[in-house]
C-alpha positions as CSV (number, residue, x, y, z in Angstrom):
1,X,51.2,32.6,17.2
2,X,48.1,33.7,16.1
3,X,45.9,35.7,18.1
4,X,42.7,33.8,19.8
5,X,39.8,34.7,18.8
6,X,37.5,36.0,21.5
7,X,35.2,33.2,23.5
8,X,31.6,33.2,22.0
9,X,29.0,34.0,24.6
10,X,26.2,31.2,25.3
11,X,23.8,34.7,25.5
12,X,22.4,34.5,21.7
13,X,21.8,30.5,21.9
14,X,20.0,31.3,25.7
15,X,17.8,33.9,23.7
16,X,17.2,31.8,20.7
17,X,16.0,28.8,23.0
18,X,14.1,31.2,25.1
19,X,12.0,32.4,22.0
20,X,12.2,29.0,20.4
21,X,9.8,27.8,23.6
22,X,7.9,30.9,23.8
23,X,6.5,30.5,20.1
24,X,6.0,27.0,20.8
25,X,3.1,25.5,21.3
26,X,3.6,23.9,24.6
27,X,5.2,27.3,25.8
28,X,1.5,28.9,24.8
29,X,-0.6,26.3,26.1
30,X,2.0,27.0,29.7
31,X,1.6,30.8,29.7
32,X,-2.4,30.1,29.6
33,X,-2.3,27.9,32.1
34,X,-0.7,30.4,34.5
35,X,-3.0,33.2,32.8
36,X,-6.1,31.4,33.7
37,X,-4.8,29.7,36.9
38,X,-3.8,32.8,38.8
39,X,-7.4,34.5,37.5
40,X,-9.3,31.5,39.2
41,X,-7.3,31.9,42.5
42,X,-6.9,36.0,42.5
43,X,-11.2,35.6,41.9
44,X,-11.6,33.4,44.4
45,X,-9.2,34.8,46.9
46,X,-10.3,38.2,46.7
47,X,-13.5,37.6,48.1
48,X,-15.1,36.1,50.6
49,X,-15.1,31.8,50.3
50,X,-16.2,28.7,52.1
51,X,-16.6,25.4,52.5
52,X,-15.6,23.3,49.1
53,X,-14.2,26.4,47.8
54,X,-11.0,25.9,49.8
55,X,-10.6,22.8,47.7
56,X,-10.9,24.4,44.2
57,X,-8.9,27.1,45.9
58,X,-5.7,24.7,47.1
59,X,-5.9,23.0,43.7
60,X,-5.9,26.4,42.1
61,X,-2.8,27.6,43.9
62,X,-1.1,24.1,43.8
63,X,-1.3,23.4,39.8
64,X,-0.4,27.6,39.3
65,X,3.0,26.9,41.5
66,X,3.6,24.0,39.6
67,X,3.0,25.2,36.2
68,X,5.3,28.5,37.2
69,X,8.1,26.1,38.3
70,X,7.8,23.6,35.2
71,X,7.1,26.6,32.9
72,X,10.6,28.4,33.8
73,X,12.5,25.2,34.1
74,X,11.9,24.8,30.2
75,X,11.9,28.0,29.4
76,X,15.8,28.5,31.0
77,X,16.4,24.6,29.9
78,X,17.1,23.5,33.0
79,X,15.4,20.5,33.1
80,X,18.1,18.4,33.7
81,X,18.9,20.3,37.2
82,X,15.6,18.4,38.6
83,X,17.0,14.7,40.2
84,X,14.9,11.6,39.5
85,X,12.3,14.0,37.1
86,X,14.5,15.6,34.7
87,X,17.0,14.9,31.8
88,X,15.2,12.3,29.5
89,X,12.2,12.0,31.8
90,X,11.4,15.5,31.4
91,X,8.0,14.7,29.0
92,X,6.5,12.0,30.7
93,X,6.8,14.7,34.0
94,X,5.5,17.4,32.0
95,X,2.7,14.9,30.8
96,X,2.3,13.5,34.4
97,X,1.4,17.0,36.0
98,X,-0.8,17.9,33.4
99,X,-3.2,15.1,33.5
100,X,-2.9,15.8,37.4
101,X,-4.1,19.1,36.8
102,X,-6.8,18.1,34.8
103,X,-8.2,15.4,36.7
104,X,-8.3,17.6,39.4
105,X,-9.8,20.0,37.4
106,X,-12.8,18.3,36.9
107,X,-14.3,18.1,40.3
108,X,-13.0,21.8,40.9
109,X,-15.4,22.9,38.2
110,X,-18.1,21.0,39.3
111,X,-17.6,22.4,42.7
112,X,-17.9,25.9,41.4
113,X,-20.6,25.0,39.1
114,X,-22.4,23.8,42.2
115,X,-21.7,27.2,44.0
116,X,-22.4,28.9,40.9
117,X,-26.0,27.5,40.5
118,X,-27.0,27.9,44.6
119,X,-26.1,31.6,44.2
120,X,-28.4,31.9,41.0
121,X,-31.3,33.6,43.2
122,X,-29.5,36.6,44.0
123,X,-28.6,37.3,40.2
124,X,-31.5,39.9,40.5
125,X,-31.3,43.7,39.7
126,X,-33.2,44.7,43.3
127,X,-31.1,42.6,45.7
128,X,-29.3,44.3,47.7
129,X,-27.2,41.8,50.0
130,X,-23.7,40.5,49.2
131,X,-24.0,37.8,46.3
132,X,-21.4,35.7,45.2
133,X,-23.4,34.7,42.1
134,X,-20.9,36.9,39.9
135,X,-17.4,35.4,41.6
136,X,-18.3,32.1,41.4
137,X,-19.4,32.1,37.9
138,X,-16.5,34.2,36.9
139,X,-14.3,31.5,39.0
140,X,-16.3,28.8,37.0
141,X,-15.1,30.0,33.6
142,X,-11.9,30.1,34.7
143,X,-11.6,27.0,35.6
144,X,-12.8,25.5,32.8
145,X,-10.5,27.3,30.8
146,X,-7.4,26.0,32.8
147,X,-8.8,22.4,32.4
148,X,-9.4,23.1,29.1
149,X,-5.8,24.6,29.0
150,X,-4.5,21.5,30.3
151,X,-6.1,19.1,28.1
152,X,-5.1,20.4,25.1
153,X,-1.0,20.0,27.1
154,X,-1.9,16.4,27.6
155,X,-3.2,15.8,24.2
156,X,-0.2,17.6,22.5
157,X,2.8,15.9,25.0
158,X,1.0,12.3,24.7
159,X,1.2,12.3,21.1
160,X,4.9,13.6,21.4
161,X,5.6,10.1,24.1
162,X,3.7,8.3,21.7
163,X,6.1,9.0,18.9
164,X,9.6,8.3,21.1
165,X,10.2,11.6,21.6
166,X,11.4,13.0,25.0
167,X,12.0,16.6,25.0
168,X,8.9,19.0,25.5
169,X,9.6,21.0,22.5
């Protein structure tokens, strides 16, 4: 009897699916998302915040946890662990979080554009009390680069639904 050749270990194909999804584009657009996400909530968190703030805060934190969780799922490939989401729904829940994200987005930007222009007085050289002028415009732009982030995902996995397909990448 011949000897058996050894098992092959699923290790190389688990690396080549990794990078596969990291040089995607929807593996891009994700690792932006959770760039720009956790730089809107670490700006807004580490100072001081009120009022309508909380809101762009929770849907900061919310849409970060989210993305992480949908992020690794793909990246590992596996999807098909989530009940009622995964498998062959797996796009249109991709595609369903990110236009939540985005909507969501919108009024989160406007709040901080709101914040962002009442603060405006205190973006003087002499004044010497604590102004938030700088955080919330810094929290602004990163905002509108995670809705702009998310867009772009919606864009790229509607045209993928559109053409039948049903796997992110």
């Amino acid at each position: 009897m011949p000897p058996q050749p050894p098992p092959q270990s699923a290790q190389p194909q688990v690396r080549k699916n990794i990078l596969k999804f990291l040089r995607s584009f929807p593996g891009i657009v994700r690792i932006l998302q959770i760039v720009f996400g956790a730089g809107l909530w670490v700006t807004i968190a580490a100072n001081k915040y009120e009022g309508s703030i909380h809101f762009v805060l929770f849907v900061a934190v919310l849409f970060w946890l989210l993305t992480l969780a949908l992020f690794f799922l793909t990246l590992l490939d596996k999807q098909d662990l989530v009940p009622l989401l995964g498998g062959d729904r797996w796009l249109s829940t991709n595609l369903a979080h990110d236009v939540a994200a985005a909507v969501l987005y919108l009024p989160a930007i406007g709040v901080m554009i709101y914040k962002t222009d009442r603060n405006s007085y205190c973006n003087l050289e002499l004044y010497k009390h604590l102004c938030l002028y700088k955080v919330y415009l810094a929290a602004a732009v990163f905002a509108c680069l995670c809705c702009l982030a998310y867009l772009l995902s919606v864009t790229y996995g509607a045209c993928r639904k559109c053409r039948g397909e049903q796997t992110v990448i």
